[in-house]
PDBQT receptor file of N, H, CA, C and O in Angstrom, charges set to zero:
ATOM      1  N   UNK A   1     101.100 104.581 111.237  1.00  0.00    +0.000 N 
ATOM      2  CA  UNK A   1      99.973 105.223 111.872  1.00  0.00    +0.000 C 
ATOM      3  C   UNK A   1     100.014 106.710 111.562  1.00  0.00    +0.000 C 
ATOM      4  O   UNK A   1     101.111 107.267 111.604  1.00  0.00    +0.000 OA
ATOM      5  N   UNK A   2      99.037 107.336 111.287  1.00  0.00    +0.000 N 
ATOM      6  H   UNK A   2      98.146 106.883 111.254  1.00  0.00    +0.000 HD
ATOM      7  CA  UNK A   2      98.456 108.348 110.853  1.00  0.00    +0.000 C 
ATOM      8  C   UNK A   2      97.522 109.111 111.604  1.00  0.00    +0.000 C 
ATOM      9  O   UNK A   2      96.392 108.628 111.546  1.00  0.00    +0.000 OA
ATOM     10  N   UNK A   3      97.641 110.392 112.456  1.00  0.00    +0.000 N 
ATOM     11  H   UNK A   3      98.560 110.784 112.503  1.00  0.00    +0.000 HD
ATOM     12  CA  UNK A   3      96.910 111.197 112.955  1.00  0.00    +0.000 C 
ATOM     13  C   UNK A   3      95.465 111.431 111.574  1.00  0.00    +0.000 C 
ATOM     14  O   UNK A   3      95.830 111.763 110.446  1.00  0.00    +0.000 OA
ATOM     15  N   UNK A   4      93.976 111.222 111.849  1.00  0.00    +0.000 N 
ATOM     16  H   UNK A   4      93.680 110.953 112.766  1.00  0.00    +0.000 HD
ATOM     17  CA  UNK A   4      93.514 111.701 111.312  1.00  0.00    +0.000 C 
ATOM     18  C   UNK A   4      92.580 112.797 111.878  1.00  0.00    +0.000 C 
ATOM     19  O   UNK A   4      92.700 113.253 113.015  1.00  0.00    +0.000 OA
ATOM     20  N   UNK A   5      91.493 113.237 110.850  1.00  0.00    +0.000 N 
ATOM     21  H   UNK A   5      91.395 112.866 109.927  1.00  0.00    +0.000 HD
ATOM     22  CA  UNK A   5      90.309 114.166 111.765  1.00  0.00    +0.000 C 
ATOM     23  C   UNK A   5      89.422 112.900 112.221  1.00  0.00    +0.000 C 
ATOM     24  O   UNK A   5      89.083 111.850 111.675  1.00  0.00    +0.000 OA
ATOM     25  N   UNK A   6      89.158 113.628 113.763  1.00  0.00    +0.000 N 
ATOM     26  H   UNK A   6      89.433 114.480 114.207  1.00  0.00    +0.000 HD
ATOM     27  CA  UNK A   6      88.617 112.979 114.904  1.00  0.00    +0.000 C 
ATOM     28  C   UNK A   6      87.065 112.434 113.634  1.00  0.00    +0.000 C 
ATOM     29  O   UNK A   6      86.617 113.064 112.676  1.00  0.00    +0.000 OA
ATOM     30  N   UNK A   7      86.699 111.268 114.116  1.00  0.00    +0.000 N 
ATOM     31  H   UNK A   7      87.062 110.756 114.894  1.00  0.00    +0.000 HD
ATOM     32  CA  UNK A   7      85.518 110.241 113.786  1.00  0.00    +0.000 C 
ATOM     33  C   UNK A   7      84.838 109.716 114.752  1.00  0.00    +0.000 C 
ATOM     34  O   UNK A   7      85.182 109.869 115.924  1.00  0.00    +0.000 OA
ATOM     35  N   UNK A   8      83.764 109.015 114.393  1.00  0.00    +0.000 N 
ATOM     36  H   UNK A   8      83.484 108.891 113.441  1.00  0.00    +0.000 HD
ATOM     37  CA  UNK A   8      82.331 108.300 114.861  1.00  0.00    +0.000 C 
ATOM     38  C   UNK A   8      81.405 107.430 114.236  1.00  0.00    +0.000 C 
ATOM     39  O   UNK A   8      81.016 107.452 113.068  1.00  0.00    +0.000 OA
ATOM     40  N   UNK A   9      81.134 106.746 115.056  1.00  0.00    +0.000 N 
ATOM     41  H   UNK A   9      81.450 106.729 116.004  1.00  0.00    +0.000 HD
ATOM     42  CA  UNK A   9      79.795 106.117 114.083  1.00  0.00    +0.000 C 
ATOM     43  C   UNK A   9      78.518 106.697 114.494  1.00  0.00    +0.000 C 
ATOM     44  O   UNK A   9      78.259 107.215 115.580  1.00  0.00    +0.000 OA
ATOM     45  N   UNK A  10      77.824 106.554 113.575  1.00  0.00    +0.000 N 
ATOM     46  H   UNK A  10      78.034 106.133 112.693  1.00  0.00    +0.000 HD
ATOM     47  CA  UNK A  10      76.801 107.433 114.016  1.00  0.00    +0.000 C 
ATOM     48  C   UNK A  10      75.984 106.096 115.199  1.00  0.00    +0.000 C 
ATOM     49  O   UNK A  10      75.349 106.339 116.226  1.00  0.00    +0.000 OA
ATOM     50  N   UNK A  11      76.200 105.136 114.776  1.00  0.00    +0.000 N 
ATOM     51  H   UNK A  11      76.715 104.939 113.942  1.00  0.00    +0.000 HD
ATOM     52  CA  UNK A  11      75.548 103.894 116.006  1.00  0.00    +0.000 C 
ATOM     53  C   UNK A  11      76.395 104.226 117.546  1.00  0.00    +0.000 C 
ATOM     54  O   UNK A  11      76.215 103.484 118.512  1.00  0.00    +0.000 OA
ATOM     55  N   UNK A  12      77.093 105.130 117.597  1.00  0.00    +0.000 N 
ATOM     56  H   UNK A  12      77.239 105.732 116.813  1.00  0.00    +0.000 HD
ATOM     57  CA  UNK A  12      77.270 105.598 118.887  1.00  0.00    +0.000 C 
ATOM     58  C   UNK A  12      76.345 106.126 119.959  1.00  0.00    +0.000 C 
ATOM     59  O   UNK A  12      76.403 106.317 121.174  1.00  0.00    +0.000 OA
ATOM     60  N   UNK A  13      75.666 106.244 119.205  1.00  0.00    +0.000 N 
ATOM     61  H   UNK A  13      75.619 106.089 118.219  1.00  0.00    +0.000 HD
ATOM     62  CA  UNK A  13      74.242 107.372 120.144  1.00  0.00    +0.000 C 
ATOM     63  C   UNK A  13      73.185 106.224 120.314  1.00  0.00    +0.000 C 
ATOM     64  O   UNK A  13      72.063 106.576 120.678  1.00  0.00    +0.000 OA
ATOM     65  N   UNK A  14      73.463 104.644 120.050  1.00  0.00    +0.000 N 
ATOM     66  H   UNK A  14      74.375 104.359 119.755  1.00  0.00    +0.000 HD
ATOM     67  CA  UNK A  14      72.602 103.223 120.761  1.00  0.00    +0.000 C 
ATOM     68  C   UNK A  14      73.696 102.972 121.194  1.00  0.00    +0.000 C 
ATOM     69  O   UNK A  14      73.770 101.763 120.973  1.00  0.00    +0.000 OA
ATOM     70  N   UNK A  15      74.884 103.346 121.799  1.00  0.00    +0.000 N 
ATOM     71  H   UNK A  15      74.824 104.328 121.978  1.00  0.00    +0.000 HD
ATOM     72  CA  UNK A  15      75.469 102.730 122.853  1.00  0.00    +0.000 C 
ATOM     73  C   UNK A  15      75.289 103.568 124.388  1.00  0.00    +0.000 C 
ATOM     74  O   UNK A  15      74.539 104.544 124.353  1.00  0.00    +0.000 OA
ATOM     75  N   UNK A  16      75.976 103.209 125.795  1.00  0.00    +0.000 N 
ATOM     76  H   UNK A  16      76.585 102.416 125.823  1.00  0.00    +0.000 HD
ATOM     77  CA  UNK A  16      75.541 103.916 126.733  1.00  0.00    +0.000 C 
ATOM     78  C   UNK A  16      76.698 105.105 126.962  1.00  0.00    +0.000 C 
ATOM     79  O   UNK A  16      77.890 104.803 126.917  1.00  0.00    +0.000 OA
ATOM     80  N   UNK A  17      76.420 105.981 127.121  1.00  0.00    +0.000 N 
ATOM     81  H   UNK A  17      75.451 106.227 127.157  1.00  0.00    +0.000 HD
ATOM     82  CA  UNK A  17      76.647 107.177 127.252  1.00  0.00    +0.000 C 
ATOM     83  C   UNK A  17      78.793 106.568 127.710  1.00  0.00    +0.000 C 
ATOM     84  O   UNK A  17      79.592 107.092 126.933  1.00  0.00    +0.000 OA
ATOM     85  N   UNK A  18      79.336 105.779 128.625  1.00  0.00    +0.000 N 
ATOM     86  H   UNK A  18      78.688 105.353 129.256  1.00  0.00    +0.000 HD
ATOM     87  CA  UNK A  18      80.269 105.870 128.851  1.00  0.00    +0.000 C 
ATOM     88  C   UNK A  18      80.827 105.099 127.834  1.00  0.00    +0.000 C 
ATOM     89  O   UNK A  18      82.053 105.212 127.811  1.00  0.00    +0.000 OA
ATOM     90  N   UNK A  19      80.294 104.232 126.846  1.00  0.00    +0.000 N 
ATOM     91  H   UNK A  19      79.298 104.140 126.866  1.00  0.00    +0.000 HD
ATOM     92  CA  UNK A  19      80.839 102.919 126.441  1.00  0.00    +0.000 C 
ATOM     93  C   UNK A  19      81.345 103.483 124.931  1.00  0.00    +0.000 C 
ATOM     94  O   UNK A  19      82.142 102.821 124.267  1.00  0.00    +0.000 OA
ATOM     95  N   UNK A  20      80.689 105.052 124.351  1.00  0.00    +0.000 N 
ATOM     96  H   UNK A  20      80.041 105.590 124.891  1.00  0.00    +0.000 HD
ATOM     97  CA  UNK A  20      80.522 105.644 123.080  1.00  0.00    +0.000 C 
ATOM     98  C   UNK A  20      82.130 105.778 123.467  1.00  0.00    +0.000 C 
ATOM     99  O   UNK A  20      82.726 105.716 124.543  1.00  0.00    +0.000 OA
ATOM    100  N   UNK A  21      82.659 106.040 121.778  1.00  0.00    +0.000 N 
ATOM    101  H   UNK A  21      82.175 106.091 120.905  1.00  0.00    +0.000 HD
ATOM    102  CA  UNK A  21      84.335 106.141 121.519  1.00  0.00    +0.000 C 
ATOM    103  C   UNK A  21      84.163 106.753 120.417  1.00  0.00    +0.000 C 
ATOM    104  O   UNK A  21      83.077 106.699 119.840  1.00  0.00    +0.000 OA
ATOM    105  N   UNK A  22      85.372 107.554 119.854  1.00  0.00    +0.000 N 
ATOM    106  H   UNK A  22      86.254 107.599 120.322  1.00  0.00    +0.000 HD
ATOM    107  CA  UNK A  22      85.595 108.172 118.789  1.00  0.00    +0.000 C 
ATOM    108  C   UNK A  22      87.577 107.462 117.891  1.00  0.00    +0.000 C 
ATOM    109  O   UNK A  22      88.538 107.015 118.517  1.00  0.00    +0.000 OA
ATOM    110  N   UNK A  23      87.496 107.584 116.963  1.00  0.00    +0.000 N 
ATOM    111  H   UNK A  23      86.716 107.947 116.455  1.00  0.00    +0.000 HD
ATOM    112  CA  UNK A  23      88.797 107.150 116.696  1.00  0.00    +0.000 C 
ATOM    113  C   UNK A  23      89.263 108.273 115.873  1.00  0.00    +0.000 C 
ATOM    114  O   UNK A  23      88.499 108.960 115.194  1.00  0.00    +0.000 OA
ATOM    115  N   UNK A  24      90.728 108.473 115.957  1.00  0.00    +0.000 N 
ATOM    116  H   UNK A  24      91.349 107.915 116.508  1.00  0.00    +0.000 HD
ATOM    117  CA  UNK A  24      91.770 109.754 114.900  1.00  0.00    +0.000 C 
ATOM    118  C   UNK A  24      92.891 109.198 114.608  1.00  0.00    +0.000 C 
ATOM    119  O   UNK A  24      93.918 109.875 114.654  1.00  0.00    +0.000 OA
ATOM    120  N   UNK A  25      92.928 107.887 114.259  1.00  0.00    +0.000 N 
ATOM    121  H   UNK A  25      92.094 107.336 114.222  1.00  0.00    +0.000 HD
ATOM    122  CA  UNK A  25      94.180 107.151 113.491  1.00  0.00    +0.000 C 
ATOM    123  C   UNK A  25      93.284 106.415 112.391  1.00  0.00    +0.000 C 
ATOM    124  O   UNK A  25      92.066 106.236 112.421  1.00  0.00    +0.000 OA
ATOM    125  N   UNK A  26      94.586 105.877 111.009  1.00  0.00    +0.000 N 
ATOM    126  H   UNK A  26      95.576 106.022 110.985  1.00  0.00    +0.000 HD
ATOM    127  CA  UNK A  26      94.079 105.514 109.954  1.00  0.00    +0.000 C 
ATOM    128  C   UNK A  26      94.194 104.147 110.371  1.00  0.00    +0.000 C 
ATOM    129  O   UNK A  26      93.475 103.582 109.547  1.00  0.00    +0.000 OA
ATOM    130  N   UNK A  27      94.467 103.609 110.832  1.00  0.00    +0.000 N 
ATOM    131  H   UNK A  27      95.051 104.068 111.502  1.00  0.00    +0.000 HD
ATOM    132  CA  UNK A  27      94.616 102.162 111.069  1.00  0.00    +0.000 C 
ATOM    133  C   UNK A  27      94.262 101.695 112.200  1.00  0.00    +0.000 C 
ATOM    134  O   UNK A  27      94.805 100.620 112.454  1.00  0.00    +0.000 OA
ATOM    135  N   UNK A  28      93.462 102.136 113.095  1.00  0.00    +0.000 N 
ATOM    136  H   UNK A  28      93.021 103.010 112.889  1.00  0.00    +0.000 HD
ATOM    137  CA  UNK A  28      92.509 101.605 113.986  1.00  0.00    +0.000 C 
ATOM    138  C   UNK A  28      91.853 101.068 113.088  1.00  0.00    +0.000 C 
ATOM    139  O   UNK A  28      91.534 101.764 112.124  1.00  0.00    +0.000 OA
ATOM    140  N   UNK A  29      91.414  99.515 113.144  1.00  0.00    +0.000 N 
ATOM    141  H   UNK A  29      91.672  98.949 113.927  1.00  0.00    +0.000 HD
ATOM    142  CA  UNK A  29      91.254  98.493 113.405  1.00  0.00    +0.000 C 
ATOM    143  C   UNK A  29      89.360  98.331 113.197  1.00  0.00    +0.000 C 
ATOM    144  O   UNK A  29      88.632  97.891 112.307  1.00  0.00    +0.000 OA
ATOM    145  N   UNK A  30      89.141  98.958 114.557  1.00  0.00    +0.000 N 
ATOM    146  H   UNK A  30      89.732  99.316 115.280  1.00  0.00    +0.000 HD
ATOM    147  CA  UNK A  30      87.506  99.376 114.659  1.00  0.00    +0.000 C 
ATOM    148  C   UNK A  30      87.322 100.412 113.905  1.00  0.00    +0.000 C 
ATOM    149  O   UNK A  30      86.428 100.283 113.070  1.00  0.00    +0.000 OA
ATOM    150  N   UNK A  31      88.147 101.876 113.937  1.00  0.00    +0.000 N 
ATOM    151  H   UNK A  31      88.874 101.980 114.616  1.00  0.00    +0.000 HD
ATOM    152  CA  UNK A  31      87.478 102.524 112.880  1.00  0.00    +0.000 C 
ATOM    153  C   UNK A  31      87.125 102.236 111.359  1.00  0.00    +0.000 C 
ATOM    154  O   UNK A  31      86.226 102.585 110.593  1.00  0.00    +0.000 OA
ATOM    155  N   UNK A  32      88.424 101.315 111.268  1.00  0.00    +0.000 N 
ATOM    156  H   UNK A  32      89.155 101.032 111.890  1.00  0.00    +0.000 HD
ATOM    157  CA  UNK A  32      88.096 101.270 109.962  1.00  0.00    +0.000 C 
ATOM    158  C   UNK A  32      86.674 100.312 109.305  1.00  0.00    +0.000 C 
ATOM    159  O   UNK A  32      86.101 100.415 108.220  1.00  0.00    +0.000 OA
ATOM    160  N   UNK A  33      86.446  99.452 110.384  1.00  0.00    +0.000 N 
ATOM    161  H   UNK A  33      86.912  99.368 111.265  1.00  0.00    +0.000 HD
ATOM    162  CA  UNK A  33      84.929  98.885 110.349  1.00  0.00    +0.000 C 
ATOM    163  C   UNK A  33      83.760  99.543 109.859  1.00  0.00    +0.000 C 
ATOM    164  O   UNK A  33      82.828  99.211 109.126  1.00  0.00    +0.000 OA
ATOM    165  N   UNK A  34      84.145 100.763 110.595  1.00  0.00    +0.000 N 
ATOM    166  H   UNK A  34      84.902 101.033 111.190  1.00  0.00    +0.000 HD
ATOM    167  CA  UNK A  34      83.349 101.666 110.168  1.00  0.00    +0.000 C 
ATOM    168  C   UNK A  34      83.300 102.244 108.444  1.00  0.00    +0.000 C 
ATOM    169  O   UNK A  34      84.298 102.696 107.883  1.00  0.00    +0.000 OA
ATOM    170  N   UNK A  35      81.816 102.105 107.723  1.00  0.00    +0.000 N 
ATOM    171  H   UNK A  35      81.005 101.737 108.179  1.00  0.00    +0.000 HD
ATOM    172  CA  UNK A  35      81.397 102.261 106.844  1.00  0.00    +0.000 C 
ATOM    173  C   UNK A  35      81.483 103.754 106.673  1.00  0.00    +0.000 C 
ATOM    174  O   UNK A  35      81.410 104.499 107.650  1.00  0.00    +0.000 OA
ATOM    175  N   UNK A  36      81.658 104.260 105.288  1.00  0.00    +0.000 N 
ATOM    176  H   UNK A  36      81.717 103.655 104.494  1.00  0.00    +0.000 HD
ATOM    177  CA  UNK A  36      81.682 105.720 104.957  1.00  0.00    +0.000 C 
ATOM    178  C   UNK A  36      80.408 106.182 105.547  1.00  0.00    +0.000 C 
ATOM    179  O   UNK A  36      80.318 106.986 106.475  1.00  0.00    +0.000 OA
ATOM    180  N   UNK A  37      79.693 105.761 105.095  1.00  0.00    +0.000 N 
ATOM    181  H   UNK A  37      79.766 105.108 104.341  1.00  0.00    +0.000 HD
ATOM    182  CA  UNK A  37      77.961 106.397 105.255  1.00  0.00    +0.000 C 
ATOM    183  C   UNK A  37      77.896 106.318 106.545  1.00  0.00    +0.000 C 
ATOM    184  O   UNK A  37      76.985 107.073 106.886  1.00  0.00    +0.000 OA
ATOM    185  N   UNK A  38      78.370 105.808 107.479  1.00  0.00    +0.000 N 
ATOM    186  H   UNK A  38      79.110 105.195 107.202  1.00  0.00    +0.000 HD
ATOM    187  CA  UNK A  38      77.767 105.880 108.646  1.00  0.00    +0.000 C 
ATOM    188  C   UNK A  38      78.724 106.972 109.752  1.00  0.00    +0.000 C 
ATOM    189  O   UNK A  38      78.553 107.078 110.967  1.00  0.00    +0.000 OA
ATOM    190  N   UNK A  39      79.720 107.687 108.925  1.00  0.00    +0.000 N 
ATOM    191  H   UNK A  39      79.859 107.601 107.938  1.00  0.00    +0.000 HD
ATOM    192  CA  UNK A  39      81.126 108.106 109.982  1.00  0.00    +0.000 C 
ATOM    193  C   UNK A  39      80.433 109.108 110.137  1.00  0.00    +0.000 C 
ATOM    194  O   UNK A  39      79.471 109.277 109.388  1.00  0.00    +0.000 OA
ATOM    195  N   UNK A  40      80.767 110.136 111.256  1.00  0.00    +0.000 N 
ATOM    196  H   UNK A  40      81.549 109.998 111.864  1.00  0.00    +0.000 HD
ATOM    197  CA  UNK A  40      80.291 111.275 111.267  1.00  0.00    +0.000 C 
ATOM    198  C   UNK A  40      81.823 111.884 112.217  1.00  0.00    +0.000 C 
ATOM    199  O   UNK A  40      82.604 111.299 112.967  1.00  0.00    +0.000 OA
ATOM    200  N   UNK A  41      81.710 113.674 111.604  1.00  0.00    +0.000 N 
ATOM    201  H   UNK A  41      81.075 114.149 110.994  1.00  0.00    +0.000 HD
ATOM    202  CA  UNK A  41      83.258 113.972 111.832  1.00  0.00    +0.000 C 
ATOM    203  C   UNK A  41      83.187 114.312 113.101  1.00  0.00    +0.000 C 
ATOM    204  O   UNK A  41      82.043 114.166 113.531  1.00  0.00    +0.000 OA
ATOM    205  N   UNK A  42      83.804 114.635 113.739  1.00  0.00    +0.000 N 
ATOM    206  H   UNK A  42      84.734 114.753 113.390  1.00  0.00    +0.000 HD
ATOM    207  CA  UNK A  42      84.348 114.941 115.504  1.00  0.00    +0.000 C 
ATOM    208  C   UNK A  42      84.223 114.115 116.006  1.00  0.00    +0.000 C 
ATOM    209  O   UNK A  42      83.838 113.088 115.447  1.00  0.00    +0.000 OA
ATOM    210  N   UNK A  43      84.489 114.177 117.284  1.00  0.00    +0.000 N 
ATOM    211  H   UNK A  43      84.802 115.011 117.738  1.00  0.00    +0.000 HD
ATOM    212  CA  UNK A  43      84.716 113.503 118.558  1.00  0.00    +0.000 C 
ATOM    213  C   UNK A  43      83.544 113.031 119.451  1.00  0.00    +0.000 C 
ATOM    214  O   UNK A  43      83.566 112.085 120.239  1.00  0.00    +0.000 OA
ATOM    215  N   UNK A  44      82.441 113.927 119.159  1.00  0.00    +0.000 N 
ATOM    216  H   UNK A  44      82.423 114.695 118.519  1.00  0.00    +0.000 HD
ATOM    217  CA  UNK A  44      81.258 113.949 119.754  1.00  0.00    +0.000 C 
ATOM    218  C   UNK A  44      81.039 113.953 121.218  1.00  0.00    +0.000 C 
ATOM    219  O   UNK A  44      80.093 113.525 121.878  1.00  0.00    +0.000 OA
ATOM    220  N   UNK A  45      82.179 114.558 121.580  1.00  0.00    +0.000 N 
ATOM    221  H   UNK A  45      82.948 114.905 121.043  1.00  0.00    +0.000 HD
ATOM    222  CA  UNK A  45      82.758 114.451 123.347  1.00  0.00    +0.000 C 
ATOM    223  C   UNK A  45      82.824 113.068 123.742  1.00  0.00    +0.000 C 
ATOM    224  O   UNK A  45      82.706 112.778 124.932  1.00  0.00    +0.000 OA
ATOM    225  N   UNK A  46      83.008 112.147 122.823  1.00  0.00    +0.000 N 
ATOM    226  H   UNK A  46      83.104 112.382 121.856  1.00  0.00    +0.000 HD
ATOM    227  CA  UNK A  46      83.167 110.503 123.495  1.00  0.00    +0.000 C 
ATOM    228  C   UNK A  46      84.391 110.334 123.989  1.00  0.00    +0.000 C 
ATOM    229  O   UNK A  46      84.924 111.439 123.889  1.00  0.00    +0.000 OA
ATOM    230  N   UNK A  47      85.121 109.605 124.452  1.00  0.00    +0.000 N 
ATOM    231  H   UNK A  47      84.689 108.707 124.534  1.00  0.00    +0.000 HD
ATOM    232  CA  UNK A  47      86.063 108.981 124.517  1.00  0.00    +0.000 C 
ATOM    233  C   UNK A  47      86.827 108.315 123.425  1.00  0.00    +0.000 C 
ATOM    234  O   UNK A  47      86.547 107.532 122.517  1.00  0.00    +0.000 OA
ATOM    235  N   UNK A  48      88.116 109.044 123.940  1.00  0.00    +0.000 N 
ATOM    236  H   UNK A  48      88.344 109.680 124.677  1.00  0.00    +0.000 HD
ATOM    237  CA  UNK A  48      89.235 108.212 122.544  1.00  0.00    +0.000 C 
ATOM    238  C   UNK A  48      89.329 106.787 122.714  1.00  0.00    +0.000 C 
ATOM    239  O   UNK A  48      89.495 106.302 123.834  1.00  0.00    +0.000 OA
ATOM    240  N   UNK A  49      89.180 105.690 121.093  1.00  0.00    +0.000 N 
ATOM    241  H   UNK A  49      89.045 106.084 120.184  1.00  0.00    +0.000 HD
ATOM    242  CA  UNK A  49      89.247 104.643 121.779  1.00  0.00    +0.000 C 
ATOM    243  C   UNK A  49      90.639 103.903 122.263  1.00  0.00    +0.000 C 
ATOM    244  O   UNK A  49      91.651 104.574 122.466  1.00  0.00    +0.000 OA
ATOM    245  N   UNK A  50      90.622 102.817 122.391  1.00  0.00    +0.000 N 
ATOM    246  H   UNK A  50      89.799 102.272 122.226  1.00  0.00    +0.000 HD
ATOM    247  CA  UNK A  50      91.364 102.496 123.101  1.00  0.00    +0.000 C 
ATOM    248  C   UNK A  50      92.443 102.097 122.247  1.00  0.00    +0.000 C 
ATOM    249  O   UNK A  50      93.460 102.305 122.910  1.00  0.00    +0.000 OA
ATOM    250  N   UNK A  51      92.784 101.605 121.056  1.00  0.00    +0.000 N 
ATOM    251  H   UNK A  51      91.958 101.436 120.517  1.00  0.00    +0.000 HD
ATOM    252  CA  UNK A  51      93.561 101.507 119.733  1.00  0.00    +0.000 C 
ATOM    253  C   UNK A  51      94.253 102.449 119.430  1.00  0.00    +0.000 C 
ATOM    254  O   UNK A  51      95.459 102.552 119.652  1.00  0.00    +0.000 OA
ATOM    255  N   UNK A  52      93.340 103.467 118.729  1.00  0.00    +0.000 N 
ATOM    256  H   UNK A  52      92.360 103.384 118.548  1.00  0.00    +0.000 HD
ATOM    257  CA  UNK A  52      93.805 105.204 118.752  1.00  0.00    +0.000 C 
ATOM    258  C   UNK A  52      95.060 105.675 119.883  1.00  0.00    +0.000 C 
ATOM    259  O   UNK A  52      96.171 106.135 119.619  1.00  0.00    +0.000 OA
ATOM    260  N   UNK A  53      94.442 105.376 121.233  1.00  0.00    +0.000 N 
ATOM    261  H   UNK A  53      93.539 105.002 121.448  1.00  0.00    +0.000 HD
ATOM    262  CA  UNK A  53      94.808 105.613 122.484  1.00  0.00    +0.000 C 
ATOM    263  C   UNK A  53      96.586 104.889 122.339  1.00  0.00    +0.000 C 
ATOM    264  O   UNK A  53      97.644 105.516 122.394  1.00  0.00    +0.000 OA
ATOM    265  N   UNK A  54      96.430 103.773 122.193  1.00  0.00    +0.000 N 
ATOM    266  H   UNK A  54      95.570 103.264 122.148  1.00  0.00    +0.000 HD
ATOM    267  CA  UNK A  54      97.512 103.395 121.980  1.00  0.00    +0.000 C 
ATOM    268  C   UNK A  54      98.911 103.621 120.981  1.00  0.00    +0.000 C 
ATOM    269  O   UNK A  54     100.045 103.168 121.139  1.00  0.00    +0.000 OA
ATOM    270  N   UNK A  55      98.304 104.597 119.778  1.00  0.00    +0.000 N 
ATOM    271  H   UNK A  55      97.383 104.965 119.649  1.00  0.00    +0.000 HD
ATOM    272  CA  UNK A  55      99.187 104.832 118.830  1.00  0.00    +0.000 C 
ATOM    273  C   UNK A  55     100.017 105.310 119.051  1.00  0.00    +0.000 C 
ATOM    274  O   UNK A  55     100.851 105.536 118.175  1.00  0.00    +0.000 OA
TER     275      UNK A  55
């Protein structure tokens, strides 16, 4: 596991305001789901997810 720079999907902003997450590890699981085109960099004040959280 690997600290990275904080991420997002940009489909965060159709979820509800508490449910949005951000990930900063290379091997989260969900982040990596996430498509290049769609990441966007920071945190976006979401919540760390819960994977990340665990590293």
């Amino acid at each position: 596991m690997t600290i990275v720079d904080a991420f997002h999907s940009v489909k965060e902003d159709d979820k509800p305001l508490l449910a949005r997450r951000y990930h900063n590890t290379d091997n989260c699981k969900i982040g990596q789901e996430i498509p290049d085109e769609e990441r966007v960099e920071g945190n976006g004040d979401y919540t760390l997810c819960e994977d990340c959280a665990e590293a």
